[in-house]
C-alpha positions in Angstrom: -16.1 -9.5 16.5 -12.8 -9.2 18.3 -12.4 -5.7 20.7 -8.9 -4.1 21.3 -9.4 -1.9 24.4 -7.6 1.6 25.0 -6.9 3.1 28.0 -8.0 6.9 27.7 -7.5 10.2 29.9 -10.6 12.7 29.8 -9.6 16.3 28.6 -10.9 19.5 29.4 -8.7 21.4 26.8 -9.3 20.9 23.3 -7.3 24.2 21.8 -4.0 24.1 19.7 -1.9 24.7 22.4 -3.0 21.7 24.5 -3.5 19.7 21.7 0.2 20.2 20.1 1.2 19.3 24.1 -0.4 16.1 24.1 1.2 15.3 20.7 4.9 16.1 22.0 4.3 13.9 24.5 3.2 10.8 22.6 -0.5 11.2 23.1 -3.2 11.2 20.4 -5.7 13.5 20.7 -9.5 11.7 20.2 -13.1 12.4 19.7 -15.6 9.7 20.7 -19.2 10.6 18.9 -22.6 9.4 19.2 -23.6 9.8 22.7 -25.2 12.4 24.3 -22.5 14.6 23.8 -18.9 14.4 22.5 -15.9 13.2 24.6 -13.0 14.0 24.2 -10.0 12.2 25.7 -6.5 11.0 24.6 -4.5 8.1 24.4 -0.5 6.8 24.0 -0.1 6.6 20.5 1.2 3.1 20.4 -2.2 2.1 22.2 -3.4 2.2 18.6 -1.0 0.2 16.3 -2.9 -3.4 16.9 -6.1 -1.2 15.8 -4.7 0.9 12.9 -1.7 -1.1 11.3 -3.7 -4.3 10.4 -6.4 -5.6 7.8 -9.3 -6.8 10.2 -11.8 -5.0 12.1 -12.5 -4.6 15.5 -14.5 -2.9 18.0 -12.9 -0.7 20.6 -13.8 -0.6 24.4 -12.5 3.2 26.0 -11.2 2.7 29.2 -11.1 6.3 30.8 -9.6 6.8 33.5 -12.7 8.4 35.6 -13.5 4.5 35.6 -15.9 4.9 32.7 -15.8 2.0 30.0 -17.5 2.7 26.4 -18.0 0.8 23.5 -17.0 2.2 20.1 -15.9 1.6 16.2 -12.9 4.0 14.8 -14.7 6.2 12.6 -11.6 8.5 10.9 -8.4 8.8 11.5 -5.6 11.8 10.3 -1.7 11.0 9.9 1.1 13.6 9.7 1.8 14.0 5.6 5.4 13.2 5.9 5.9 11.5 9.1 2.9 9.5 8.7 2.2 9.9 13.1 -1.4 9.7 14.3 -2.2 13.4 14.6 -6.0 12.7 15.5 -8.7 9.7 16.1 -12.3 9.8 15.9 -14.3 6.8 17.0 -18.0 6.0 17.2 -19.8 4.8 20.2 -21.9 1.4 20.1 -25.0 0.7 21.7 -26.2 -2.7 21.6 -29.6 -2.1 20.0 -28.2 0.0 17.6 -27.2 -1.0 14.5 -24.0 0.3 12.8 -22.4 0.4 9.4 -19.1 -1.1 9.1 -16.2 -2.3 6.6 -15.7 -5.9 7.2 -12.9 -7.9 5.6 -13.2 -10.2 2.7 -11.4 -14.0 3.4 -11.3 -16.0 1.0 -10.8 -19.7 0.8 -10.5 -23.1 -1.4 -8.3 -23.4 -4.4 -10.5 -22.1 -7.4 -10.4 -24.7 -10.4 -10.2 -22.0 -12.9 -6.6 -20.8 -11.5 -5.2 -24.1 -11.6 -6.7 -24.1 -15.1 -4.3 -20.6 -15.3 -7.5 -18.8 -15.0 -6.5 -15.2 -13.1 -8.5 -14.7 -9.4 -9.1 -11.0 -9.4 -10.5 -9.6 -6.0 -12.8 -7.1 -7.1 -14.0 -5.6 -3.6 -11.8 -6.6 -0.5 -13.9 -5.0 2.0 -17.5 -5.2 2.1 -19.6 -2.3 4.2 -22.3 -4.0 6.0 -25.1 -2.7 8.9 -25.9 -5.1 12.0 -26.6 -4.6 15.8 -22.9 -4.7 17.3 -23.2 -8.3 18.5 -23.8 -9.8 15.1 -20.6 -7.5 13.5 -18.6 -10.8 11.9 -14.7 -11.0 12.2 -14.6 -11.1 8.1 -16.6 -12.4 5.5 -15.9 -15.6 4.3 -16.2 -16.6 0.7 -15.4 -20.3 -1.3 -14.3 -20.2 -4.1 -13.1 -23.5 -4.6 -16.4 -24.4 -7.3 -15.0 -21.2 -9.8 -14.1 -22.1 -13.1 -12.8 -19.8 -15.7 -15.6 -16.6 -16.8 -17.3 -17.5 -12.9 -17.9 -14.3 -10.6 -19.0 -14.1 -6.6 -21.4 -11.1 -6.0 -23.1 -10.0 -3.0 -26.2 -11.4 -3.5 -25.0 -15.1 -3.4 -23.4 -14.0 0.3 -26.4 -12.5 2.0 -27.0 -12.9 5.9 -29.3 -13.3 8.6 -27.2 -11.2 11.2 -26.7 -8.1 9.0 -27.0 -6.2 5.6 -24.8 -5.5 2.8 -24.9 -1.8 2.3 -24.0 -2.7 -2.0 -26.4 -4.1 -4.8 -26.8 -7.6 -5.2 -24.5 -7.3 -8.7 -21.6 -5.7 -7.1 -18.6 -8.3 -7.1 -16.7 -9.4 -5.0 -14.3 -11.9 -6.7 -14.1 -13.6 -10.3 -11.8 -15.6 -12.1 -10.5 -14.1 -15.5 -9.1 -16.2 -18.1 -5.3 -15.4 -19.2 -2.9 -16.3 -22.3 -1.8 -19.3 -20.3 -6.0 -20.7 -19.3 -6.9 -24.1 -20.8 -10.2 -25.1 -20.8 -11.6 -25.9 -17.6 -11.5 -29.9 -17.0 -14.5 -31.6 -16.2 -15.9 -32.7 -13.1 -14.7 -36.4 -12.9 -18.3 -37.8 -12.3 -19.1 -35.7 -15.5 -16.5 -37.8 -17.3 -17.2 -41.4 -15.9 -20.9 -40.9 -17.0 -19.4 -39.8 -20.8 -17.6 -42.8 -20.5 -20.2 -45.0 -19.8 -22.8 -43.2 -22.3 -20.0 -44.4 -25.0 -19.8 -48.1 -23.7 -23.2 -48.7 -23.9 -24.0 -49.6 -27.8 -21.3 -52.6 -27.4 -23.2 -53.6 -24.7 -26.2 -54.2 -26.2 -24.4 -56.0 -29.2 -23.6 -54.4 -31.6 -20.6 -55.9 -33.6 -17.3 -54.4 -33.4 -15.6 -53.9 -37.2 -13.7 -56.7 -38.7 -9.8 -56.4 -38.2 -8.0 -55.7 -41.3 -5.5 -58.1 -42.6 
């Protein structure tokens, strides 16, 4: 998994009053969990807009600037109601043999034969939570769905990995194609209809007479 890395400064005040101070001065105030103890440090708010503003995951590396590096995964994250600023980050540190439960992206690819029959792709889950040691975390989740016809569904258990665990049922789907006013009825593989066509050939083969023209 791709890692975005912050550049942090340690803080020994944690009140209102510092924390509104870091805020007027463009810094985020943040809480890294799961060690030994809590840290607390802050960062430039546009430090976080590669991490925050976009679909995919990533992991974070802390640079602090005592010299310290630490792995981590945002955890939460609190924006102003109307202005929609940062107001606070929490993040979650890694270790590397412990495992950790995390939203991965959904990518899907292929052209499904069910929507080019007018069949409707509805993505039913685009996110999937999943728990693996930090070096096996995946980018996104890859799905085909270039074999779906028309009433055909993905669901987690068709998608299941080595490297880490779905944290859902086996049922729960991920994609399906729905059919529409506009569907026809999906076409058939071409193989499918070359071996019709030869099935229908066959009794002139053998020969059997074909009926007298009319005159």
């Amino acid at each position: 998994m791709k890692s975005i890395t912050i550049n942090g400064s340690q803080r020994e005040s944690v009140g209102k009053k510092a924390t509104k101070a870091l805020r007027n001065a463009g810094q985020v105030p943040c809480v890294l969990y799961g060690g030994d103890k809590p840290v607390h440090f802050a960062a430039a708010e546009l430090a976080f807009s590669k991490l925050v503003y976009t679909p995919n995951a990533h992991t974070v590396v802390i640079a602090l600037d005592s010299g310290e590096t630490l792995n981590a995964v945002l955890q939460d994250i609190q924006f102003h109601p109307v202005t929609d600023r940062i107001l606070h980050v929490d993040f979650y540190q890694l270790f590397e043999e412990k495992e950790i439960a995390l939203n991965i992206p959904v990518r899907l690819v292929g052209n499904s034969k069910g929507v080019k029959n007018g069949g409707v792709l509805r993505r039913n889950n685009r996110k999937l939570r999943i728990k693996a040691l930090p070096a096996n975390l995946p980018d996104f989740i890859e799905v085909d769905i270039t074999p779906l016809k028309i009433g055909d569904k993905v669901a987690v258990g068709e998608l299941l990995n080595d490297k880490y665990t779905f944290l859902h049922t086996d049922n729960t789907v991920v994609c399906q194609i729905k059919t529409s006013r506009v569907a026809v009825e999906d076409e058939e593989d071409e193989e499918e209809v070359a071996e019709g066509a030869e099935g229908a050939e066959a009794p002139a083969a053998e020969g059997a007479e074909a009926p007298a023209a009319q005159e």
